[in-house]
Short mmCIF file of the C-alpha atoms (twelve columns), coordinates in Angstrom:
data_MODEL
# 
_entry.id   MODEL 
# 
loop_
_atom_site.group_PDB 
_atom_site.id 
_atom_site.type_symbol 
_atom_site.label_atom_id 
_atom_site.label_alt_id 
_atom_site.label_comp_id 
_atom_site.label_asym_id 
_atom_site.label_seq_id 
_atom_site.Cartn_x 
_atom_site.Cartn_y 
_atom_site.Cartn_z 
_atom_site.pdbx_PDB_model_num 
ATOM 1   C CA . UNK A 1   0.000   0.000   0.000  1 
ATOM 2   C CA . UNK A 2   1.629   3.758   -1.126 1 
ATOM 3   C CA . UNK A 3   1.545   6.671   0.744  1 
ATOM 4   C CA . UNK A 4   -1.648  7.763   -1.465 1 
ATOM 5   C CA . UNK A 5   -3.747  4.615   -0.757 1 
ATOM 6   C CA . UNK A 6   -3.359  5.080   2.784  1 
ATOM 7   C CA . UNK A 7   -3.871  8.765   2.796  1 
ATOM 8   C CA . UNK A 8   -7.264  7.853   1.363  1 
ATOM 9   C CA . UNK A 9   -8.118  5.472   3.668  1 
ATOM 10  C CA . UNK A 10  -7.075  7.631   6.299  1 
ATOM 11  C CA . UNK A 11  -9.406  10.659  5.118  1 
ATOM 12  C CA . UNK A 12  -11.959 8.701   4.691  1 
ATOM 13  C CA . UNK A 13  -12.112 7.017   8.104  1 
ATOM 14  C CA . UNK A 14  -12.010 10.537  9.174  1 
ATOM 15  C CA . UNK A 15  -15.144 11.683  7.579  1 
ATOM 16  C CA . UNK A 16  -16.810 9.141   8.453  1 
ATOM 17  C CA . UNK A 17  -16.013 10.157  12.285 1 
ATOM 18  C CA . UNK A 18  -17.306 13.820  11.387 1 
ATOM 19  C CA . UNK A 19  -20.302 11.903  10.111 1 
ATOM 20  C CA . UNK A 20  -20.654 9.861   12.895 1 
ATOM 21  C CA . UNK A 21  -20.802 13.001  15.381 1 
ATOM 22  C CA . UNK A 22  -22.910 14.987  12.982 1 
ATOM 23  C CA . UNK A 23  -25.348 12.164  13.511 1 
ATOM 24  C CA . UNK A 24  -25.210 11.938  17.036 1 
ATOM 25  C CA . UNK A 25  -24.955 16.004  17.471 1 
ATOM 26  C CA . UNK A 26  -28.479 15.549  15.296 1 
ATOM 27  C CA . UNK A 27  -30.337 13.182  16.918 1 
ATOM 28  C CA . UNK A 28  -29.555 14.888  20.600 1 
ATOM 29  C CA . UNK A 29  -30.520 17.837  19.415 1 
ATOM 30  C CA . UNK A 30  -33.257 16.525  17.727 1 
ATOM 31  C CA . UNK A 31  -34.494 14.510  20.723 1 
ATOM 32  C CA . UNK A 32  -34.172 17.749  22.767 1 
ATOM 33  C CA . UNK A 33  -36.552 19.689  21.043 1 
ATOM 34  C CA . UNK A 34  -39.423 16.998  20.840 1 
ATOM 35  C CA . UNK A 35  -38.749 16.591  24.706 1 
ATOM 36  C CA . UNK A 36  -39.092 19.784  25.541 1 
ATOM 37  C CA . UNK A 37  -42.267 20.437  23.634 1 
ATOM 38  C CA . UNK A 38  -43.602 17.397  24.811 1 
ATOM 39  C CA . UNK A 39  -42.480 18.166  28.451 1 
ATOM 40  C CA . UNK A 40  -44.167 21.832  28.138 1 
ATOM 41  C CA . UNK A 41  -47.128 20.716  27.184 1 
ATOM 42  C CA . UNK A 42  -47.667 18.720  30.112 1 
ATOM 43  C CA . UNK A 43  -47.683 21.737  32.405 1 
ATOM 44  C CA . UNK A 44  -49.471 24.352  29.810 1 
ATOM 45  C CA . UNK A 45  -52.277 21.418  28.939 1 
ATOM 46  C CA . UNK A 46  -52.628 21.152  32.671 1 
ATOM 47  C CA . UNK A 47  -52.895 24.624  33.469 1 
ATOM 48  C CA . UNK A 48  -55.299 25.292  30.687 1 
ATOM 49  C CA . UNK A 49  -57.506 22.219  31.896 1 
ATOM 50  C CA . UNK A 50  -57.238 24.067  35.983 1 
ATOM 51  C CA . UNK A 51  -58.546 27.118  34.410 1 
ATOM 52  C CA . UNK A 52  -61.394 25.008  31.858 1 
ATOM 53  C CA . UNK A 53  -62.296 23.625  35.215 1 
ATOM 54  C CA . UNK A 54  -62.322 26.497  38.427 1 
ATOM 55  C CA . UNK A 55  -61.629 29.283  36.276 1 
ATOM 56  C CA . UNK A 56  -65.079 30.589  37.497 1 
ATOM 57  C CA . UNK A 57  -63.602 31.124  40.390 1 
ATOM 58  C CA . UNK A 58  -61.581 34.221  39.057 1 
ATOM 59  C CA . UNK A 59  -63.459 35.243  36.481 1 
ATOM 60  C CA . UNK A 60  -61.804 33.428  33.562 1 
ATOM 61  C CA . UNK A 61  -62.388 35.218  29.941 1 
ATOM 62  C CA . UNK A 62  -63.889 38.128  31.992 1 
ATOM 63  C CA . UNK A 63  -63.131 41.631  31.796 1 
ATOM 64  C CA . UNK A 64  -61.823 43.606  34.790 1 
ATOM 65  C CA . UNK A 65  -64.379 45.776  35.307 1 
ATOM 66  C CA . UNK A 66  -66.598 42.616  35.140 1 
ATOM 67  C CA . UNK A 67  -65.068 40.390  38.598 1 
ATOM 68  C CA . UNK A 68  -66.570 40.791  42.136 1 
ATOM 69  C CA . UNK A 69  -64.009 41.556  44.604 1 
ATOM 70  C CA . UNK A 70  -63.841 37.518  45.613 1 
ATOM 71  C CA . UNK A 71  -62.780 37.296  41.881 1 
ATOM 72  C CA . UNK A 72  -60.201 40.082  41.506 1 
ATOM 73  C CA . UNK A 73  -58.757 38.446  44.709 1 
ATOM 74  C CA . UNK A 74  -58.791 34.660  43.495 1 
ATOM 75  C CA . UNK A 75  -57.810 36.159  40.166 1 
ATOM 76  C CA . UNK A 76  -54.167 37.708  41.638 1 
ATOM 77  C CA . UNK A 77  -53.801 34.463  43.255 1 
ATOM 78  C CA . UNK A 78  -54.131 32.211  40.458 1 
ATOM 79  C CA . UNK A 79  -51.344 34.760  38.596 1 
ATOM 80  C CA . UNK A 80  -48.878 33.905  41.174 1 
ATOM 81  C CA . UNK A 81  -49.963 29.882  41.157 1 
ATOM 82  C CA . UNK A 82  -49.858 30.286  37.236 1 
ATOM 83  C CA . UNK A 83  -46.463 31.991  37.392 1 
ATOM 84  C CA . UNK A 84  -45.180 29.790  39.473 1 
ATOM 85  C CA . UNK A 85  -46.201 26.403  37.737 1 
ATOM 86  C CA . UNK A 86  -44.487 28.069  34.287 1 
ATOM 87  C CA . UNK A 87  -41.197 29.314  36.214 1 
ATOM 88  C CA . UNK A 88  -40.783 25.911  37.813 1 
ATOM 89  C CA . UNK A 89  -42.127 23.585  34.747 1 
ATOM 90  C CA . UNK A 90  -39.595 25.617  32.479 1 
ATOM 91  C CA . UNK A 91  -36.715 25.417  35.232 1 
ATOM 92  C CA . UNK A 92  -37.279 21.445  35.045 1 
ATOM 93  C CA . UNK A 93  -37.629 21.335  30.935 1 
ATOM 94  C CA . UNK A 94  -33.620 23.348  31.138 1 
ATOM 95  C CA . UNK A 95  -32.847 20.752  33.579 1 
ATOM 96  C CA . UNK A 96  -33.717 17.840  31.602 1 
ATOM 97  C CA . UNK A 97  -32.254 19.596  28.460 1 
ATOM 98  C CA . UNK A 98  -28.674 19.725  30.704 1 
ATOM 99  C CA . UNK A 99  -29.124 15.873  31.460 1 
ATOM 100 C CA . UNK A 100 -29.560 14.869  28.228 1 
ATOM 101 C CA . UNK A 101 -26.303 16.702  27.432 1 
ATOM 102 C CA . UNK A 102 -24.597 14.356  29.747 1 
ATOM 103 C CA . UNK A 103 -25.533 11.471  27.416 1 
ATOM 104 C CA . UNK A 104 -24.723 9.687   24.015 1 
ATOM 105 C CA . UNK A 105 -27.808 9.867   21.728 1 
ATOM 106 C CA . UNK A 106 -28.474 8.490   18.414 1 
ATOM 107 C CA . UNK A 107 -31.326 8.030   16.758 1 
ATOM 108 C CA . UNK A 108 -32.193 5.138   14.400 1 
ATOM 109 C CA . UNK A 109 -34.371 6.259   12.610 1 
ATOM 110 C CA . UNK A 110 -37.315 4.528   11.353 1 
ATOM 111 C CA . UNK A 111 -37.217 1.151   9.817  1 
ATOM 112 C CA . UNK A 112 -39.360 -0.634  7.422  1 
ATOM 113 C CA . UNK A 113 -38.999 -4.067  6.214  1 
ATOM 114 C CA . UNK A 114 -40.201 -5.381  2.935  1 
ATOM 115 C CA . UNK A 115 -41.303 -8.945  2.637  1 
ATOM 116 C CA . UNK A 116 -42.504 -10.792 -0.344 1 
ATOM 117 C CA . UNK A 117 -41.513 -13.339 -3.114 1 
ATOM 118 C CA . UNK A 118 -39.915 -10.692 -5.591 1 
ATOM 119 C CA . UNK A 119 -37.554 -9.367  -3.210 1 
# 
């Protein structure tokens, strides 16, 4: 084998390798975002259904001017419950996104298999 041959060999095992952690770079991020959109919706799905539920209670889809007092006061309460839920659900989304940095991900993609006689 010459000093050509093995230079190709030698490039080509290296892209492959930048292949490799293009892939893997991919799929994490790639797994990342559908986590953290399936993670959010959790908490926003489960606010919104709260709110669907006892948002009587504050005067949900009211105007101001429209609440009783027991309302307006429910209604700053459930802003700081709210607030808090989101600040703390989004805190935990980050944190997951920093675990998964902390691993090796690669997706496989989806596989179909053929079967028959001409094949």
């Amino acid at each position: 084998m010459d000093d050509k041959e093995r230079q190709l060999i030698n490039l080509h095992k290296l892209q492959r390798k930048q292949s490799k952690g293009r892939i893997e770079n991919d799929s994490k991020e790639r797994l990342k975002k559908i986590a953290m959109k399936k993670f959010r919706t959790c908490f926003i799905a489960a606010l919104s259904e709260f709110e669907d539920i006892f948002g009587y209670m504050w005067g949900h889809n009211l105007l101001e001017n429209e609440l009783t007092d027991e309302q307006k006061i429910n209604r700053e309460k459930w802003r700081i419950a709210r607030t808090n839920i989101l600040n703390k659900g989004n805190t935990q989304a980050r944190a997951l996104v920093a675990e998964m940095d902390l691993h090796k991900v690669e997706f496989e993609g989806y596989k179909m298999v053929l079967r028959g006689e001409n094949l």
